[in-house]
LOROVO-145136 format. One record per residue (C-alpha): y, z, x; residue in three letters; residue number from 1. Coordinates in steps of 0.25 Angstrom, whole numbers. Example, Ala and Ser with C-alpha at 12.3 -4.5 7.8 and 13.67 -1.06 7.14 Angstrom:
# LOROVO-145136
(node (-18; 31; 49); ALA; 1)
(node (-4; 29; 55); SER; 2)
# end
This chain:
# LOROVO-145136
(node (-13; -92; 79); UNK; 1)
(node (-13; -81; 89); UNK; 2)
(node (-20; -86; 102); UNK; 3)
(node (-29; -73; 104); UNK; 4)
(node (-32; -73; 88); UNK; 5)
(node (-36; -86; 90); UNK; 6)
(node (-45; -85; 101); UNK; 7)
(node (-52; -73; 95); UNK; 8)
(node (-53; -81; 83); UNK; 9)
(node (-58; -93; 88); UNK; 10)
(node (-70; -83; 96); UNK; 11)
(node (-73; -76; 81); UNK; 12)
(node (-76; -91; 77); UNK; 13)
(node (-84; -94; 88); UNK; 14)
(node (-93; -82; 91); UNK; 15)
(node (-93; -81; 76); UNK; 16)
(node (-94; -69; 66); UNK; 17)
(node (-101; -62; 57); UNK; 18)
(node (-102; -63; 42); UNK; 19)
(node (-95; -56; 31); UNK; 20)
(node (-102; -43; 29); UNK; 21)
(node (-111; -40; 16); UNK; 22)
(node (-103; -30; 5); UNK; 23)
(node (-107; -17; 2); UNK; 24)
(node (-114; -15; -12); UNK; 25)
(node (-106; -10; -23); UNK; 26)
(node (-119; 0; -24); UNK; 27)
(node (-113; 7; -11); UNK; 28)
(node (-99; 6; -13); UNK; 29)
(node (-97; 8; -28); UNK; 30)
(node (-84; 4; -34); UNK; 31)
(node (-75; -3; -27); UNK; 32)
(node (-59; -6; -28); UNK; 33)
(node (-59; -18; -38); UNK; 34)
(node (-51; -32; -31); UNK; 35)
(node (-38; -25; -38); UNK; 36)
(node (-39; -12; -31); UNK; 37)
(node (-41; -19; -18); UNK; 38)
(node (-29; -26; -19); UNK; 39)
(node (-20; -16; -22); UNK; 40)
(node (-26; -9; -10); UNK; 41)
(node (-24; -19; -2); UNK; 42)
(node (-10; -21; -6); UNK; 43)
(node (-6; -7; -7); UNK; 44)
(node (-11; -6; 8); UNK; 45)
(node (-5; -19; 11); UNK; 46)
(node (7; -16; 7); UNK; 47)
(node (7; -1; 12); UNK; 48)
(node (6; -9; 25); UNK; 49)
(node (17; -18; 25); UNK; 50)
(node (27; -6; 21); UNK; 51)
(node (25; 3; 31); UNK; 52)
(node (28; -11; 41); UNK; 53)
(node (41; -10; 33); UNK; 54)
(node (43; 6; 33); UNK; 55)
(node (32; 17; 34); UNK; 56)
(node (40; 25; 25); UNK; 57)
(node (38; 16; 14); UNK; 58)
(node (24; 19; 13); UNK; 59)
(node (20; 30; 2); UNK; 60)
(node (6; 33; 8); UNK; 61)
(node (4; 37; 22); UNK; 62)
(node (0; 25; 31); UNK; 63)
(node (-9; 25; 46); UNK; 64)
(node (-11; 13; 50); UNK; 65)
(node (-21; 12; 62); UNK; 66)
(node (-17; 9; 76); UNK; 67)
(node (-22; -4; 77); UNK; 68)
(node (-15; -8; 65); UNK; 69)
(node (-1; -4; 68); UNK; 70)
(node (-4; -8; 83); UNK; 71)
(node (-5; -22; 74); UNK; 72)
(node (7; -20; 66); UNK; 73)
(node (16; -17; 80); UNK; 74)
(node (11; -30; 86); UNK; 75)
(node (21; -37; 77); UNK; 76)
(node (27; -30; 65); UNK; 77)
(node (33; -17; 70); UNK; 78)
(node (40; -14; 82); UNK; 79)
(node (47; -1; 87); UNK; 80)
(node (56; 3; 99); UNK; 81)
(node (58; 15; 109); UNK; 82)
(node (49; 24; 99); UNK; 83)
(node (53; 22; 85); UNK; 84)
(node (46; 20; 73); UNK; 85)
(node (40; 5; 73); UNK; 86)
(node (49; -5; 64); UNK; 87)
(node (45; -19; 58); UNK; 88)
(node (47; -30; 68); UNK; 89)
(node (53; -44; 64); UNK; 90)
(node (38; -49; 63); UNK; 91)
(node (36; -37; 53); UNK; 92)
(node (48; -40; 45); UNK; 93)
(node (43; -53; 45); UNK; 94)
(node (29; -49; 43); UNK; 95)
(node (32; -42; 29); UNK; 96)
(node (38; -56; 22); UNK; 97)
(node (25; -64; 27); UNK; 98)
(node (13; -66; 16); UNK; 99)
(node (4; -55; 15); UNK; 100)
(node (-9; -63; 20); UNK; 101)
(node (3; -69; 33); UNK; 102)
(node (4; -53; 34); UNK; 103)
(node (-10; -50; 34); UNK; 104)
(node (-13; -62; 45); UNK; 105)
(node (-3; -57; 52); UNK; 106)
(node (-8; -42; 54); UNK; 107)
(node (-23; -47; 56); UNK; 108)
(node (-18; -57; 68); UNK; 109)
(node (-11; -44; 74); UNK; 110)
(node (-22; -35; 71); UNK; 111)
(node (-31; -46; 80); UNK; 112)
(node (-23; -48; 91); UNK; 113)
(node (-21; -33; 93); UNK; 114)
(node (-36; -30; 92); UNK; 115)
(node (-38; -30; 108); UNK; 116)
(node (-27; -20; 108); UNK; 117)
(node (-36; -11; 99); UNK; 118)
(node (-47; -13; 107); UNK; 119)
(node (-54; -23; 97); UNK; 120)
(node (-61; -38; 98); UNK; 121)
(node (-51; -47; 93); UNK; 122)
(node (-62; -56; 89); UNK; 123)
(node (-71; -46; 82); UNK; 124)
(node (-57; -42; 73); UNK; 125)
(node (-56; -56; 69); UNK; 126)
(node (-69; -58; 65); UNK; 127)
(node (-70; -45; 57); UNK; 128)
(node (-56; -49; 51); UNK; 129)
(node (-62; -63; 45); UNK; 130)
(node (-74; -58; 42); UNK; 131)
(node (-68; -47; 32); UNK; 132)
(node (-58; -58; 26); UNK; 133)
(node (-70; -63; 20); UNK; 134)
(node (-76; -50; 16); UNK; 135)
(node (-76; -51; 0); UNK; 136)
(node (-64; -46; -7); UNK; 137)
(node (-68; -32; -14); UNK; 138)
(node (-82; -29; -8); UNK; 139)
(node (-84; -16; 2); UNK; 140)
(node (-92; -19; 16); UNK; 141)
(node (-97; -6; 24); UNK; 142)
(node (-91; -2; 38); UNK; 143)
(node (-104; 0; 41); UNK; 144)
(node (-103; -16; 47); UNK; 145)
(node (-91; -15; 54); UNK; 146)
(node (-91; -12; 68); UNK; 147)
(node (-79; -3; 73); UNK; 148)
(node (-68; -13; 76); UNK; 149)
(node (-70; -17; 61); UNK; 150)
(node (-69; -5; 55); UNK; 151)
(node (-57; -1; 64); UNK; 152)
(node (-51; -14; 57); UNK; 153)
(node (-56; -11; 42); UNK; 154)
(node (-47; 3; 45); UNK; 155)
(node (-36; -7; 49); UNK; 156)
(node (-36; -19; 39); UNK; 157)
(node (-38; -7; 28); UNK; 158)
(node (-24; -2; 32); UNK; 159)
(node (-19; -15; 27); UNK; 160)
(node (-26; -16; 15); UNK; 161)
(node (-37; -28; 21); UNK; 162)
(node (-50; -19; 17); UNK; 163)
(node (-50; -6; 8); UNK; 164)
(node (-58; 6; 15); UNK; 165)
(node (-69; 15; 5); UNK; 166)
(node (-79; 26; 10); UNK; 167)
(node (-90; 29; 2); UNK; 168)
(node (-102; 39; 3); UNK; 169)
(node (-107; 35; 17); UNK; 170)
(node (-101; 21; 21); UNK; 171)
(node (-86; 14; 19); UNK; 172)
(node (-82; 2; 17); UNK; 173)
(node (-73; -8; 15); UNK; 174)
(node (-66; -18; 6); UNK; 175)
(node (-59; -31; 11); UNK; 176)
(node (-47; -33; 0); UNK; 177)
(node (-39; -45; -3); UNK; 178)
(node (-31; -45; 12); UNK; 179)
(node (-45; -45; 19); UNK; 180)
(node (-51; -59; 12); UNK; 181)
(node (-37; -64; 11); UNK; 182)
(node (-38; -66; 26); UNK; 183)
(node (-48; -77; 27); UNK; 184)
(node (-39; -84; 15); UNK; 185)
(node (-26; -92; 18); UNK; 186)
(node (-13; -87; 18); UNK; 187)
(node (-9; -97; 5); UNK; 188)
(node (-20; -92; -2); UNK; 189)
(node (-16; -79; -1); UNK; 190)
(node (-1; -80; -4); UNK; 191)
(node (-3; -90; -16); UNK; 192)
(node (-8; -79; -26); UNK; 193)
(node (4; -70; -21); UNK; 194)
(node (13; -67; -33); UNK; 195)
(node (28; -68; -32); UNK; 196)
(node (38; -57; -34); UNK; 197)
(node (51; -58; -30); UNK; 198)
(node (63; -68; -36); UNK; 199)
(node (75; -70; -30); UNK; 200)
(node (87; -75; -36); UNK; 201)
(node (98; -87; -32); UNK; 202)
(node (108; -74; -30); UNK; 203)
(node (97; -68; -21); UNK; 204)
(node (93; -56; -31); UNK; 205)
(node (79; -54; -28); UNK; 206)
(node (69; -47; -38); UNK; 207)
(node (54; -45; -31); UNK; 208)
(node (44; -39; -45); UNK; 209)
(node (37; -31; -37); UNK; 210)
(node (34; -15; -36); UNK; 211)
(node (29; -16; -22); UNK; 212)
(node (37; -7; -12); UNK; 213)
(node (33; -17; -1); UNK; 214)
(node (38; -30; -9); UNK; 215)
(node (54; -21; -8); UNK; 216)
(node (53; -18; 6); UNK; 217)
(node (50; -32; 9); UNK; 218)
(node (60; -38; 0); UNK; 219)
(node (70; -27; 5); UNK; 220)
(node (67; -36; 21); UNK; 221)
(node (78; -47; 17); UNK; 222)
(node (82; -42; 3); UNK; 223)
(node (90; -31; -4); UNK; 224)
(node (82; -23; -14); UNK; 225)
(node (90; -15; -22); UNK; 226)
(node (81; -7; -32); UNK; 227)
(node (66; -8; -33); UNK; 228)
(node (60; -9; -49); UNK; 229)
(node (45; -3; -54); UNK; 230)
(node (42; -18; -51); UNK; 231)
(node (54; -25; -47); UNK; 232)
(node (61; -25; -33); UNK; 233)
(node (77; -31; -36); UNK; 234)
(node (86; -34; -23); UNK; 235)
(node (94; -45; -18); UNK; 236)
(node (92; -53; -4); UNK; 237)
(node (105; -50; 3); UNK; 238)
(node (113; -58; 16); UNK; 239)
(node (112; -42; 21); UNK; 240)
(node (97; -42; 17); UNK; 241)
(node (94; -54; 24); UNK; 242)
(node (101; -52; 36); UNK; 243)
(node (93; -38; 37); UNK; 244)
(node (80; -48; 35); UNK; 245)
(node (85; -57; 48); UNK; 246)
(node (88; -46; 56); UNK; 247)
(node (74; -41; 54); UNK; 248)
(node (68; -54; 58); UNK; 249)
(node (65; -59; 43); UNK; 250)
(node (69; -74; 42); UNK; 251)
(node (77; -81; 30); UNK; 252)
(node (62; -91; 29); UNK; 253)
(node (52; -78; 29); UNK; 254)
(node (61; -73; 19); UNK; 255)
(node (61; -85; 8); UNK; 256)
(node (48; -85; 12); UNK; 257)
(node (45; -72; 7); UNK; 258)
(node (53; -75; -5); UNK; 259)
(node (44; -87; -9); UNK; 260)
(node (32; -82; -6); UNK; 261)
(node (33; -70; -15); UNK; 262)
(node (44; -78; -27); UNK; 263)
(node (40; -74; -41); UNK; 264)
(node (34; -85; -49); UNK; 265)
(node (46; -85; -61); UNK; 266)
# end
C-alpha cells in the first residue's frame, strides 16, 4: 500500500468518521433511473473514459474532464514531451487490460495521493470516498450535506460514471451506481459475475462477441482486428501484433491474463 495512503488511512480510522447519510424521499425527487439505466450510465461513462485514455478522437460525444481528474490520469497513464498532445504511457497500456474494479482502485489511489496538489485533505477524500461505497445502490442523497471538497469530487467521480448528477426544482442530487458500492466489495467479487466474450483459436484467430467500440480497441493492443460485425469483433493475434504490444510495455502474462479473465464460457 502506498505509504501516504496508508497513513491517511490509518488517521480516517483512528479519528473516526461519519455515518452514511440518510436518502432523499422519493416524494422530492420523483422517478428515478431504475438499477438498469444506472448501469448502462455508468458503463457508457466508464467506457467513454477508458477510449479517450486510448484516443480522444474515438469518442462520439464531446468530453471535459476536470483538472483535477486529468492531473490524476498524468500521474501515471499518459505522458507527453516538448508540447505535444499527451499519449498513453507503459502504465496506461497496461492500465487498459487490468479488471475494471483493478482499474477503478487504481484511479481512486491516484485521485488520493494527488489531493494535496489540488489543495484538499487527503484524509477527508478517503473518508468521503468509503462512506459513499456504502451509500445504497440506486437511491439520491442531497448536495445539501456535502461540504465543498465533496461535491468538487461528486463532479469528478461523475465524470467516470461512479455517481449520476440530477437537478430538480430547487435541490440536486446524486445517485451512487454499481462502480461507487463495488468499492467497498473485493476485487473477486466483482470480477466473478463478469461474462466472457472473446475465443481464441489453436491457430490464433480470435473472435470477441461484442459490439462495444472499446472491447476493439483493446483487443486491437496485441491483436489484429480485421473487420468489426453488429456484434462480433473478428482478427487474429499476430507475431507483428505482439511485438507492437511489447514495444508498448504490455507483457506476454497481462495479455493471457486478459484472455482468461474475459474467455467465453463455450
Amino acid at each position: 500500500m502506498n505509504d501516504k495512503f496508508q497513513g491517511n488511512m490509518q488517521k480516517y480510522l483512528v479519528d473516526g468518521g461519519s455515518l452514511p447519510r440518510e436518502p432523499i424521499p422519493s416524494s422530492v425527487t420523483g422517478r428515478l433511473p431504475t438499477l438498469t439505466e444506472l448501469e448502462n450510465y455508468a458503463l457508457e461513462q466508464w467506457e467513454c473514459f477508458l477510449l479517450q485514455l486510448i484516443n480522444s478522437s474515438q469518442v462520439e460525444r464531446g468530453t471535459s474532464f476536470s483538472s483535477s481528474m486529468m492531473k490524476t490520469f498524468q500521474r501515471g497513464l499518459l505522458s507527453s514531451r516538448d508540447g505535444d498532445a499527451p499519449k498513453l504511457s507503459e502504465n496506461g497500456f497496461q492500465f487498459l487490460l487490468m479488471e475494471t474494479n483493478v482499474q477503478l482502485w487504481y484511479i481512486m489511489r491516484e485521485y488520493i495521493s494527488s489531493a494535496e496538489e489540488r489543495g484538499v485533505d487527503p484524509t477527508e477524500l478517503i473518508s468521503f470516498l468509503l462512506e459513499l461505497s456504502f451509500h445504497t445502490l440506486g437511491a439520491a442523497y442531497s448536495f445539501n450535506t456535502l461540504t465543498d471538497v465533496q461535491r468538487i469530487a461528486i463532479r469528478d467521480l461523475a465524470e467516470l460514471g461512479l455517481v449520476k448528477v440530477q437537478q430538480g426544482r430547487k435541490d440536486s442530487w446524486f445517485i451512487p451506481t454499481k462502480l461507487a458500492t463495488n468499492l467497498s466489495s473485493s476485487l473477486s467479487d466483482s470480477s466473478a459475475s463478469k461474462e466472457g466474450i472473446v475465443v481464441v483459436e489453436t491457430n490464433f484467430r480470435l473472435y470477441a462477441y461484442s459490439a462495444s467500440r472499446l472491447h476493439c480497441e483493446i483487443l486491437r493492443l496485441f491483436s489484429r482486428v480485421e473487420y468489426q460485425l453488429p456484434n462480433l469483433i473478428v482478427g487474429a493475434i499476430t507475431k507483428e501484433s505482439l511485438y507492437g504490444a511489447f514495444d508498448n510495455g504490455i507483457t506476454a502474462e497481462q495479455i493471457i491474463s486478459f484472455l482468461k479473465q474475459n474467455a467465453h464460457p463455450a
